[in-house]
C-alpha positions as CSV (number, residue, x, y, z in Angstrom):
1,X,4.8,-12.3,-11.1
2,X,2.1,-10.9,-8.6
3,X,0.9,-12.6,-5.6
4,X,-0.8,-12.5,-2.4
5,X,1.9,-12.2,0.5
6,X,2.4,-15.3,2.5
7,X,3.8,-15.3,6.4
8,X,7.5,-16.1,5.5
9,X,7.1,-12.6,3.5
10,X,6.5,-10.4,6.4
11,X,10.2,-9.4,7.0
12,X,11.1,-8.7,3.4
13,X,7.8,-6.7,3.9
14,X,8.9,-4.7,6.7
15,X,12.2,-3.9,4.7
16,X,10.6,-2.2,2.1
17,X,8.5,-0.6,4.3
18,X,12.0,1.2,5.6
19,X,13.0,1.6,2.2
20,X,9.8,3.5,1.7
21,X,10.3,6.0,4.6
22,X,13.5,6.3,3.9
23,X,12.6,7.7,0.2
24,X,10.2,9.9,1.8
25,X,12.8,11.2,4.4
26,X,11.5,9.7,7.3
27,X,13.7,6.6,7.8
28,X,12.6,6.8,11.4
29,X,9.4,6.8,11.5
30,X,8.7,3.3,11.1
31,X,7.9,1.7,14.4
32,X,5.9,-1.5,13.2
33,X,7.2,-4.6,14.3
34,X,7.5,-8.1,12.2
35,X,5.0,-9.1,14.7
36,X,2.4,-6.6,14.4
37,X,2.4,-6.6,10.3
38,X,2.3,-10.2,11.0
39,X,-1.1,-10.4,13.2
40,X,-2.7,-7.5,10.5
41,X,-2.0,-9.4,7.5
42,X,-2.2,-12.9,8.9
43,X,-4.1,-12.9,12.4
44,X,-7.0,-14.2,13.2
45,X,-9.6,-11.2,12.0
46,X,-7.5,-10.0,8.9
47,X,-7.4,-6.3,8.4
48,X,-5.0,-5.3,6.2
49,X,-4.2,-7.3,2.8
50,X,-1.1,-7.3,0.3
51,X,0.4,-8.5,-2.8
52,X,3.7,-8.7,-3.6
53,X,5.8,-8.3,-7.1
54,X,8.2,-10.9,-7.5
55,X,11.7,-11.9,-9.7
56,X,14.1,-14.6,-9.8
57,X,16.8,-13.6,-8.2
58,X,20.5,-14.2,-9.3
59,X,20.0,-17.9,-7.7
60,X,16.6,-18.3,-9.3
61,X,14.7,-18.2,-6.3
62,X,11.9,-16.0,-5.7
63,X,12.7,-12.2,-4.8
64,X,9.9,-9.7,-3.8
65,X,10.9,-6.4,-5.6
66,X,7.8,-4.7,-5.1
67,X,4.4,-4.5,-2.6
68,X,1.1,-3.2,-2.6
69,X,-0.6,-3.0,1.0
70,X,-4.2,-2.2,1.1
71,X,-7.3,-2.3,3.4
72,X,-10.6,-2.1,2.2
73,X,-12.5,0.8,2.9
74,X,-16.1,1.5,2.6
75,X,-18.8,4.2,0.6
76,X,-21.7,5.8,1.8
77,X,-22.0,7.2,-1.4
78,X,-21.9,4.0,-3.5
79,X,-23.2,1.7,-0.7
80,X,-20.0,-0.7,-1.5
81,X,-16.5,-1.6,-0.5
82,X,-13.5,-0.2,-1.7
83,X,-9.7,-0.4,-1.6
84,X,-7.9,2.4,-0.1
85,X,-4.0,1.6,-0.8
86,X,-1.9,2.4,1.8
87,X,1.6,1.7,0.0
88,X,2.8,0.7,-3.2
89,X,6.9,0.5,-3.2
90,X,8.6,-1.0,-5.9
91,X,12.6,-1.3,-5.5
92,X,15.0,1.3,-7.4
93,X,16.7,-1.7,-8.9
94,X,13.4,-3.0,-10.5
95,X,11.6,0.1,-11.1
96,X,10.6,1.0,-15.0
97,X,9.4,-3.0,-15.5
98,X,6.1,-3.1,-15.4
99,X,5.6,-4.5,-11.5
100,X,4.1,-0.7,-10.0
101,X,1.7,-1.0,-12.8
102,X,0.7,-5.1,-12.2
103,X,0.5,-4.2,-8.4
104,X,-2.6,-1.7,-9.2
105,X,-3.6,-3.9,-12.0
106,X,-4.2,-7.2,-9.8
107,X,-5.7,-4.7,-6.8
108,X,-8.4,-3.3,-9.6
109,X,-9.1,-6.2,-10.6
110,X,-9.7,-7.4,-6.8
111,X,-12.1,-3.9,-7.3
112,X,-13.8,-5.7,-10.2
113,X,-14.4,-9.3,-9.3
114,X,-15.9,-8.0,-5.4
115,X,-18.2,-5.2,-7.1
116,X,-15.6,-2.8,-5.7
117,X,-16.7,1.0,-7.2
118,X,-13.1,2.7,-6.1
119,X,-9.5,2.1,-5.7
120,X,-8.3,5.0,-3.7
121,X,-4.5,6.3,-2.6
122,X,-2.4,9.0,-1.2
123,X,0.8,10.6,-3.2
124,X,3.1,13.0,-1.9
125,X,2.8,16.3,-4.0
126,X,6.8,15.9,-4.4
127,X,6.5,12.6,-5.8
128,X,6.2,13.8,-10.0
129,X,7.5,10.4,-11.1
130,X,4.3,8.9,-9.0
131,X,2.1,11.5,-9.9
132,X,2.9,10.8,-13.9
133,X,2.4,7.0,-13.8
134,X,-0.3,7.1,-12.0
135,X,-1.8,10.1,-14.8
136,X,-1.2,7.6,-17.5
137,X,-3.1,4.5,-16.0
138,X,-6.0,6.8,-15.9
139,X,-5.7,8.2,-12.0
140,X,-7.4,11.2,-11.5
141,X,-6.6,13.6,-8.6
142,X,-9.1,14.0,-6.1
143,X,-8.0,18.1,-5.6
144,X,-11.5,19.2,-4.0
145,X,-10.6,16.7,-0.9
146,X,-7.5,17.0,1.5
147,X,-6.2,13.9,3.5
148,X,-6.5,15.1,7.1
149,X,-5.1,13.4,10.0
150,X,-5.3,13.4,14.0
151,X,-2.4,11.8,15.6
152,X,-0.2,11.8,19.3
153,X,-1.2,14.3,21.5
154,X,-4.3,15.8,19.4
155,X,-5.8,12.3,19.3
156,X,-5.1,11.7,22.8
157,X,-7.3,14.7,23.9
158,X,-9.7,14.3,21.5
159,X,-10.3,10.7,23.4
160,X,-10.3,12.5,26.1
161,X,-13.2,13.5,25.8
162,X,-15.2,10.8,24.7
């Protein structure tokens, strides 16, 4: 089952948000706090959005096994919204049933019913099992555009001198 993420989901959240860094070999970079996914998903000015996959669990009650997080983003070009997704993690134990694939169907569909023109994400070059799913639901690759980024002490000076 797919769902929007409620408040009492925020610290299964942050877990796989670990798990996710931790697959990419950066276990320590996430710094995010419960509290700060809380006030972006939750506050009072929403900026960032997420569904969540679900399963019973061995009791029968509900166990996320898998997220999407999105915000939406915006085209000059097409003059509409967009979502740009910032992570999709499904866990190891429940990967290969369908719930990566429902994730980016119910976000398209989000694209679709809001007159959405583009659902837009990142993928490490390294990650082939990504890159192959995400070939056979029809993804191209955007390889005339590189992600660029300023961070730390680049964007610091930059600001500096604003």
């Amino acid at each position: 089952m797919i769902r929007p993420a409620r408040p009492d989901d925020v610290h299964e959240l942050l877990s796989m948000v670990g798990e996710l860094a931790a697959y990419h070999e950066e276990p320590d970079a996430v710094v995010a706090t419960a509290g700060q996914l809380h006030d972006a998903l939750f506050g009072e000015n929403p900026t960032v959005f997420a569904q969540v996959a679900t399963e019973p669990g061995a009791d029968g009650a509900e166990e996320i096994v898998g997220m999407a997080v999105y915000v939406r983003n915006f085209s000059t070009w097409s003059g509409t919204h967009g979502i740009w997704l910032e992570d999709l993690y499904v866990r190891p134990t429940s990967r290969g049933g369908g719930h990566g694939k429902l994730l980016l169907a119910a976000l398209a569909k989000t694209c679709v019913d809001e007159g959405y023109k583009r659902l837009e994400w990142a993928v490490a070059d390294a990650n082939t099992p990504a890159i192959g799913f995400y070939r056979s639901i029809g993804a191209k690759p955007m390889d005339a555009w590189t992600t660029q980024r300023l961070s730390g002490d680049a964007l610091g000076a930059l600001a500096g001198e604003a």
